[in-house]
N, C-alpha and C positions, 0 to 999 in steps of 0.2 A: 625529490622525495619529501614527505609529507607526513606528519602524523594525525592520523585519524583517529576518532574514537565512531565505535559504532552500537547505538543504544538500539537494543533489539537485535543486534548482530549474527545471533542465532535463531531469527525465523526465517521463514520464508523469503521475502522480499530482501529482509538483511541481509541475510548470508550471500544471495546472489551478490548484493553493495561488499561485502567483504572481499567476494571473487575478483570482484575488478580492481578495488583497492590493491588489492595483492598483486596484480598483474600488470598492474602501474608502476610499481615498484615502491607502493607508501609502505610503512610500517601502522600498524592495525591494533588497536583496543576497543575488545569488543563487550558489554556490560548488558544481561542477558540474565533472569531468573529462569529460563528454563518454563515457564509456564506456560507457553506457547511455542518457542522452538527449541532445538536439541544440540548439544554438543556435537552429533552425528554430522551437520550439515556445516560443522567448520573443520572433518576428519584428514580433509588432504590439506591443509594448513598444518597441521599438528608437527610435522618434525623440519617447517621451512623457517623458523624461528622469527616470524615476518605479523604472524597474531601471538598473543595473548587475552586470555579469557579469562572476567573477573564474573563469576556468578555472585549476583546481587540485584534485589530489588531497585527502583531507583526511589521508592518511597522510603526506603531505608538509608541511613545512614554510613559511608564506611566508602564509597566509592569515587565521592568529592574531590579527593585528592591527586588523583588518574590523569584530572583535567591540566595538571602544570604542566605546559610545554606543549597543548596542543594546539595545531593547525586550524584544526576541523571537526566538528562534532556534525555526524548523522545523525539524527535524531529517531530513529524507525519505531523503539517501542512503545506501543499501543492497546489496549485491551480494543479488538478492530470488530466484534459481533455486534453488527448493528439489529438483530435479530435479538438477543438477549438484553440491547440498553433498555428497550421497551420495559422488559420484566425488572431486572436490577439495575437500577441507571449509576447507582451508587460507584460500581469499580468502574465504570468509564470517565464519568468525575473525579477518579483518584488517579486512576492510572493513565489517562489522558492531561487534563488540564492540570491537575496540579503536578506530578510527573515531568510534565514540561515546564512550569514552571521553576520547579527543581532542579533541573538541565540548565535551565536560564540561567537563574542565580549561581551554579558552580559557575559557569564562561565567564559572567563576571567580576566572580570573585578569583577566577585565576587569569581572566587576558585572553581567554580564548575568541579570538577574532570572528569566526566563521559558522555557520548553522546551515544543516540542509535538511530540511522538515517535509514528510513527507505529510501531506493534507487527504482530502475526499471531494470528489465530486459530489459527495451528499452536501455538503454544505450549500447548494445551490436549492436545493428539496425539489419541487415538483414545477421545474421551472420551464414558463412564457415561452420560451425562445431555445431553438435545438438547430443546430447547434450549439451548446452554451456558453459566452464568451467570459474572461477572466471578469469583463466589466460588468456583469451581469447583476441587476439590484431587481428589488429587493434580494436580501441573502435573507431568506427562513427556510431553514432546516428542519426538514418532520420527522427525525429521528435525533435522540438524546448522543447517540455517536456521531451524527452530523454537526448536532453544536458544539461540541468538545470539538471538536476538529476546528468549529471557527474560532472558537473561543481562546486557542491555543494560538492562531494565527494572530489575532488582536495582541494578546501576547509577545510574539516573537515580533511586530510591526512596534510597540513601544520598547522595547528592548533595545531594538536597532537603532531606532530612535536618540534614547534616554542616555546609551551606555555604548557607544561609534562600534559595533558590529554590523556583521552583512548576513540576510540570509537567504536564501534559496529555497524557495514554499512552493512544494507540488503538489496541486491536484489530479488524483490517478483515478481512471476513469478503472472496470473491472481489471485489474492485474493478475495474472492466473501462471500457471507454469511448472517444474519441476520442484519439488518439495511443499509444493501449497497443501496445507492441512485441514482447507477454510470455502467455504463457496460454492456456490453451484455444480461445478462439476466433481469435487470430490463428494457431495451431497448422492450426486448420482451414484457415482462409483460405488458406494456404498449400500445403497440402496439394493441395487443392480445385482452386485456381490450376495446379498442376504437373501434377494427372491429376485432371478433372472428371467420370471414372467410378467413382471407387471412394476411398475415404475410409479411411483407419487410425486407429479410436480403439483406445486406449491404455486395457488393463483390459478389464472387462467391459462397460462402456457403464452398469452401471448406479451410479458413483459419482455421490452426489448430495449439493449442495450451495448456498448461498446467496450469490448475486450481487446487486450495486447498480453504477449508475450513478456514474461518477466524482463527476461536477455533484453529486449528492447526498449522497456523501459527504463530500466537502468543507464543503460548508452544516452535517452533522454537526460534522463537526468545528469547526468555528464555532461551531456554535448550544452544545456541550460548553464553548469557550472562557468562553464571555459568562454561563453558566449555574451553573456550579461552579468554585470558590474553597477550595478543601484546597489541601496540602501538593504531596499528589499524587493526582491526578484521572485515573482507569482509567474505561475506557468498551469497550465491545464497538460496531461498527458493522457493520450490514448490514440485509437485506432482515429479513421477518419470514417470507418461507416458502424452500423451495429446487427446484430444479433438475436433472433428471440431463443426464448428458453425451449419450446419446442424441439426447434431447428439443432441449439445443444446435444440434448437428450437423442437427437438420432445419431449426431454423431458421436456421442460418448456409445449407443449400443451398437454401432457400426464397428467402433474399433474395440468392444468387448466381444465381438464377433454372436455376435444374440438377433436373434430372426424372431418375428411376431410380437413384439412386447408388448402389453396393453399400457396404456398411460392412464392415469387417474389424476383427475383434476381435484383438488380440493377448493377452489371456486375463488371469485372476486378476480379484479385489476392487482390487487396489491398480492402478492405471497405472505408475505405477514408487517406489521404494524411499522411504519416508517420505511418501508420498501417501496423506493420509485419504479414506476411502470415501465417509461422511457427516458434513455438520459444517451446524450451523444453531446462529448466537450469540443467545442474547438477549437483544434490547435494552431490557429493561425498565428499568431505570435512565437508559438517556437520557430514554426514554419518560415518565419520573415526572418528568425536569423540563420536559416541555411539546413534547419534539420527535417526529415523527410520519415515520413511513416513507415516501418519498414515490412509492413504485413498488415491484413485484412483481419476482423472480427475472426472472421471464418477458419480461416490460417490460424490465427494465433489459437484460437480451442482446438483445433485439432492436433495441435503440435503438443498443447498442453496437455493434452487427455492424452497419449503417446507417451509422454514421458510421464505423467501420475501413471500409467499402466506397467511400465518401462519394470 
């Protein structure tokens, strides 16, 4: 058993890392403003006395103290719209890099051994070579959330360094699934909901790219943990094939049960400003210590749109 802290713990992606946590049998702190995800999504925890939840910013003061005695800190929260660093780049620079590096300094200042950071495959930007491998140089990033994402990593690689911790740095290719509040297909959903005859994708429709299932990411991410033992341990996650946005879009009205839709393009390669067209990570390095992809692009949106509909 193990104590974990989990920053971000109530969104999305987190909450799912809480679920396994718990099913592991660690004991769980989870440090979460609420401004992205919800107490709602830690509610079957609530009477196994296995979490505890401190609502708190981590730019704020007052949560430092949490870290005595722990194992392992996830690192999950994020300000993650790379769509709005464009317009304000400002809270991505706060609540990214410096954020994490306020994560850094408590491990330090209390012994906490272990980090597991979740990264972007934007940090590779509009890159040469596809599938993309961990090695992949140059790193320029075309969006202000792609470089907060490297910037954090340069980060946690001197840390580990500087101050004998380990950490565990994933890059996630699209991650989608139940409780996602974020992304293309709940863009849809929404859409869809407001006028079920006619659909605005963003760009040309034909951006394409590589999506997984939450549940399986996470298990990545684990099966990374338990697997490899460096200093610092870099990993790409995701499917092994990908996706266009089109292709989405009919199955998100397929499973809203909607006949005829009309699509409306709002034009160009990019959807908006710092949006890669094509991106497929490769996983061959997970893959060489033993872990295996456990569903297609394809599978994994429609399971996701299933349960966002659920």
């Amino acid at each position: 058993m193990m104590f974990c802290i989990v920053t971000g713990g109530a969104g999305f992606i987190g909450s799912h890392v809480v679920d396994a946590l718990v099913a592991a049998g660690d004991d769980v702190l989870v440090i979460d403003d609420c401004s992205a995800g919800t107490e709602r999504n830690l509610a079957r925890h609530a009477a196994g006395g296995q979490v505890t939840f401190v609502r708190q910013n981590l730019l704020d003061d007052g949560w430092q103290e949490h870290f005595a005695g722990a194992d392992r800190v996830y690192h999950i929260a994020a300000d993650p719209d790379v769509r709005q660093s464009a317009v304000t780049p400002d809270s991505q620079i706060r609540n990214n890099i410096m954020a994490t590096h306020r994560v850094l300094e408590a491990m330090r200042a209390y012994g906490v051994p272990e980090l597991v950071f979740t990264s972007t495959s934007t940090i590779y930007g509009d890159a040469a070579v596809i599938p993309t491998p961990e090695t992949y140089t140059p790193l320029e990033p075309i969006s202000v959330y792609g470089a907060t994402k490297l910037a954090c990593e340069a980060l946690i690689s001197s840390y580990c360094h500087s101050f004998g911790m380990t950490a565990w740095v994933y890059r996630f290719a699209n991650i989608i699934g139940e409780r996602s509040g974020h992304g293309v297909i709940s863009d849809f959903i929404r859409k869809l909901r407001e006028n079920p005859r006619e659909l605005e994708i963003l760009g040309d429709g034909r951006q394409t790219k590589s999506y997984l299932e939450v549940g399986g990411c996470v298990r990545a991410v684990q099966f990374g943990i338990e697997h490899s033992h460096d200093t610092v341990n870099t990993f790409n996650i995701g499917s092994e094939d990908w996706i266009d946005v089109v292709r989405i879009a009919d199955i998100v009205t397929e499973e809203m049960g909607l006949s005829g839709v009309r699509y409306r393009f709002t034009g160009g390669a990019r959807g908006w400003v710092g949006d890669v067209p094509r991106m497929q990570l490769s996983v061959e390095r997970l893959k060489s210590l033993g872990w295996r992809c456990p569903t297609t692009s394809e599978e994994s949106v429609r399971t996701a749109v299933r349960a966002m509909l659920g």
